[in-house]
C-alpha positions in Angstrom: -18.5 -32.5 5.3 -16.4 -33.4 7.9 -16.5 -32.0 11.5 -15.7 -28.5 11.8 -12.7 -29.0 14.3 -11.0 -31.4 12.2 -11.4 -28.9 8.9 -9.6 -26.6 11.0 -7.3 -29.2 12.0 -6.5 -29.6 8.5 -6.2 -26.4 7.5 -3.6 -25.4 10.3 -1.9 -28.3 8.9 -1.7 -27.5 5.6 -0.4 -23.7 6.5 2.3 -24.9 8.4 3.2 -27.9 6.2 6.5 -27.8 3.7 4.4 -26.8 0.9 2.3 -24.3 3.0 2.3 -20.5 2.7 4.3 -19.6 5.9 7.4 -20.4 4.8 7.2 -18.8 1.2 10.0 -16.2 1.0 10.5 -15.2 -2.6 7.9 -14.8 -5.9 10.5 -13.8 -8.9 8.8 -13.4 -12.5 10.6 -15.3 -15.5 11.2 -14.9 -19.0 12.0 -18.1 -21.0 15.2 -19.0 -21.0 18.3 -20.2 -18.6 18.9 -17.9 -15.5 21.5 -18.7 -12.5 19.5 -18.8 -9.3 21.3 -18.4 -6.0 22.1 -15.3 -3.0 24.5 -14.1 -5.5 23.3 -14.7 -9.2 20.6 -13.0 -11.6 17.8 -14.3 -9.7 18.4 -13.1 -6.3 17.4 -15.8 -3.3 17.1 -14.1 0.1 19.4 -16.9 1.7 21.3 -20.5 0.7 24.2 -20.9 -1.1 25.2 -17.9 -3.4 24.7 -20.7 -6.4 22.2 -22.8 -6.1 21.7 -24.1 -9.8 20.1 -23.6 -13.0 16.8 -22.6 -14.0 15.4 -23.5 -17.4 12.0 -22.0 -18.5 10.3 -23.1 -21.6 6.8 -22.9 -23.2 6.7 -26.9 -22.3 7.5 -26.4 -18.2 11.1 -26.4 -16.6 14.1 -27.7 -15.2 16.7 -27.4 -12.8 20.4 -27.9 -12.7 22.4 -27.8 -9.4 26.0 -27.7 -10.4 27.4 -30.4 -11.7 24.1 -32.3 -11.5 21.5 -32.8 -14.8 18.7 -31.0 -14.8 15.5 -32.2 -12.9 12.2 -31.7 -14.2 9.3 -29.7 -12.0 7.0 -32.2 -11.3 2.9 -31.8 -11.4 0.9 -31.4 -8.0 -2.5 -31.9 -7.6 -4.2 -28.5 -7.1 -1.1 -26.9 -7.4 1.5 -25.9 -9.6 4.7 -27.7 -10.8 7.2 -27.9 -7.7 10.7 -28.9 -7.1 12.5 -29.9 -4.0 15.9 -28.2 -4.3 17.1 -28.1 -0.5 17.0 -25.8 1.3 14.6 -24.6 -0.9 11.1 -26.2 -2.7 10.4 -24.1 -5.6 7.3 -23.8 -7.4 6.9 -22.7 -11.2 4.0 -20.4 -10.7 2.7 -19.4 -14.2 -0.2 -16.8 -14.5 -2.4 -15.7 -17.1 0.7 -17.3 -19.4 3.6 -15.5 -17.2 5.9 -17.9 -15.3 7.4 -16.8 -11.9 9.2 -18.3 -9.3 8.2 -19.4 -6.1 10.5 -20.4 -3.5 9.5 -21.6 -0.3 12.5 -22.1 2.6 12.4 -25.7 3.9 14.6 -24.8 6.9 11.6 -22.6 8.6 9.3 -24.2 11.1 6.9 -21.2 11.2 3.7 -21.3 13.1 0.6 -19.0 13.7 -2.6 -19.4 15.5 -6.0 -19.0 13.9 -8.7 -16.9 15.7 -12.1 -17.6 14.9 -15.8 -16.5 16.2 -17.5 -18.8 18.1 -19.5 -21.2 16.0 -22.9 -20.4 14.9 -25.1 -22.9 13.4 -27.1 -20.1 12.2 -24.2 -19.6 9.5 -24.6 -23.2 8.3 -26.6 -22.2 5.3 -28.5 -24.3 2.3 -28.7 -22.1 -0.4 -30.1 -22.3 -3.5 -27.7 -23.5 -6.7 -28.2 -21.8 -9.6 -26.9 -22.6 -13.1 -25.9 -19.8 -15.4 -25.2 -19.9 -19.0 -21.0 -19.4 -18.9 -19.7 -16.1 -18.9 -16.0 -14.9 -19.1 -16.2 -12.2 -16.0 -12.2 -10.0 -15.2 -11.8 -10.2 -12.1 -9.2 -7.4 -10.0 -6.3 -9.1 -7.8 -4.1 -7.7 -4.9 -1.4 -7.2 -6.8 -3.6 -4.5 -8.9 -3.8 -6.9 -11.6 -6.7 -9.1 -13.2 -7.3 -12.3 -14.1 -10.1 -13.8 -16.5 -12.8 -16.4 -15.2 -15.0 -18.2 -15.9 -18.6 -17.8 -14.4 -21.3 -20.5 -14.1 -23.3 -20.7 -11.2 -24.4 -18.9 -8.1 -25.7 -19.5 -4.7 -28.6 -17.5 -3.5 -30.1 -17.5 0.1 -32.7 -14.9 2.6 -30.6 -12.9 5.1 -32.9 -10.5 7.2 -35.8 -10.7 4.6 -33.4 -10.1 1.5 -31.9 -12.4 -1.3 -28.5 -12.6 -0.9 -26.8 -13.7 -4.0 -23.2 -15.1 -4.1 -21.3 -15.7 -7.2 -17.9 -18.1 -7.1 -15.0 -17.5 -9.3 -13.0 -20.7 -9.0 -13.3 -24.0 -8.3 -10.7 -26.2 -6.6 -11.1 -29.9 -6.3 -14.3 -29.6 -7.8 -15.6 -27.6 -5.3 -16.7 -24.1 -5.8 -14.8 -20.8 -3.9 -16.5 -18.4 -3.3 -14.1 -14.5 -2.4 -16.9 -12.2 -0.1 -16.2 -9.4 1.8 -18.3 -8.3 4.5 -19.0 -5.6 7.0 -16.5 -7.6 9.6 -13.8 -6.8 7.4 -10.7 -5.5 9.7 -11.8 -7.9 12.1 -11.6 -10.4 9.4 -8.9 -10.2 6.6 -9.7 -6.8 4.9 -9.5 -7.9 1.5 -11.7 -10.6 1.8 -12.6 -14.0 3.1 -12.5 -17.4 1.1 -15.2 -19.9 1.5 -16.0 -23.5 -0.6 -19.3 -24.8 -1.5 -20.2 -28.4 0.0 -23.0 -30.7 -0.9 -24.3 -29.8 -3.6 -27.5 -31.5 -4.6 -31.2 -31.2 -5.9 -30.4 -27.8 -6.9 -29.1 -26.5 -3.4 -25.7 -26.1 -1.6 -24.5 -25.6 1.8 -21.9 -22.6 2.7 -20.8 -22.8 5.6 -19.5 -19.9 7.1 -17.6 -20.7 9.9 -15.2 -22.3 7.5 -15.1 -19.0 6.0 -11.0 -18.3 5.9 -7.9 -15.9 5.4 -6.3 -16.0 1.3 -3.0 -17.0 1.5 -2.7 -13.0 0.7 -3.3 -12.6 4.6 -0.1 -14.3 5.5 2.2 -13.5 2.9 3.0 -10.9 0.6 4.2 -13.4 -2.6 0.2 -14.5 -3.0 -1.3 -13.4 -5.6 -5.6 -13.5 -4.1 -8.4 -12.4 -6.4 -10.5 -9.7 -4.7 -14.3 -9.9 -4.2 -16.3 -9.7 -7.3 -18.7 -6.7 -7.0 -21.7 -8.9 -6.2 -19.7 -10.3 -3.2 -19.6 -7.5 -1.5 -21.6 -7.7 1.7 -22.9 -5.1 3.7 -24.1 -6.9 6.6 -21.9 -8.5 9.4 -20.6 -12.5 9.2 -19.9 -13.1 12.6 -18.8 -16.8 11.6 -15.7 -18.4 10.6 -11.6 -17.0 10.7 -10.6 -13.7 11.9 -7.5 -11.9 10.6 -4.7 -13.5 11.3 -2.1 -12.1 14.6 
């Protein structure tokens, strides 16, 4: 792993960056099909020129047209989804459990925010055990009040005050495991939950970290879409490690 003050180095980074989540300003569901996108048009921008183009949505991806211009294709992202750079604007084709939405992040904002954390406690550096679990599809409840279907193969287990602690991840992201948890520092801490990946995993063990335990894009913008804590993820003991909510 690397050091702890460069993760969070990295992490300010990427909130603040072009393709960060301080500067998203719209989430607009699609149906396939051509729509005019623009301040004025069908799909309603909050600013920028009252037409900014085209949109094309098909079962294959999509396209944009500004006027006059051919149509551009969305382009893959690593980790991401399909994104277009259509100044002012970068737009993203956000497509969930099948259903495409729109994305639009403004280029022309240099937003910032400053990340409060605990103090760092080795103590919270944890090797936990790595279990493997015959796949299961699991539903698992969102913000928005919707859910999404996962996938469910391993979980991490460690002793916290003479008690298993169990710890189930939902995603993966870069081949890394995510684990959503909730503890009893929620309010102090995002109250929907915290995010933490799995590192070095080996011999049947992992380390989780929690003082890289951090805010879901939920916590700084409303056009997330975050999946809540699983049941099991619940915690009712205090995690004095990692971000705090954010100002």
């Amino acid at each position: 792993m690397i050091p702890l003050q460069d993760y969070r180095a990295a992490r300010l980074a990427a909130l603040t960056a072009p393709d960060g989540w301080l500067n998203l300003v719209a989430r607009i569901d699609l149906t396939p099909g051509s729509h005019a996108v623009g301040a004025a048009q069908d799909i309603r921008l909050p600013s920028g020129p009252d037409m900014l183009g085209t949109l094309t949505v098909s079962e294959t991806g999509a396209s944009f047209a500004r006027p006059g211009q051919g149509p551009q294709p969305f382009l893959s992202v690593p980790d991401a989804f399909p994104q277009l750079r259509v100044d002012p604007f970068l737009l993203e084709l956000h497509t969930v459990d099948g259903v495409p939405a729109l994305r639009v992040r403004d280029l022309s904002l240099r937003p910032q925010v400053t990340l409060r954390h605990f103090p760092d406690v080795p103590g919270w550096v944890i090797r936990a055990r790595w279990q493997e679990l015959p796949p299961q599809t699991a539903s698992v409840a969102m913000k928005d009040g919707s859910r999404a279907e996962v996938t469910l193969t391993h979980r991490a287990s460690f002793d916290h005050q003479g008690r298993e602690v169990s710890l189930t991840p939902t995603h993966w992201k870069a081949g890394k495991p995510m684990f959503v948890f909730r503890d009893a520092t929620a309010g102090e801490t995002y109250g929907a939950g915290r995010f933490l990946f799995g590192e070095d995993i080996g011999d049947g063990e992992i380390t989780l970290d929690f003082n890289r335990a951090f805010t879901p894009p939920c916590g700084f913008t409303d056009y997330a879409i975050c999946p809540l804590p699983p049941p099991g993820n619940v915690l009712p003991f205090r995690i004095e490690a990692g971000e705090k909510a954010p100002d």
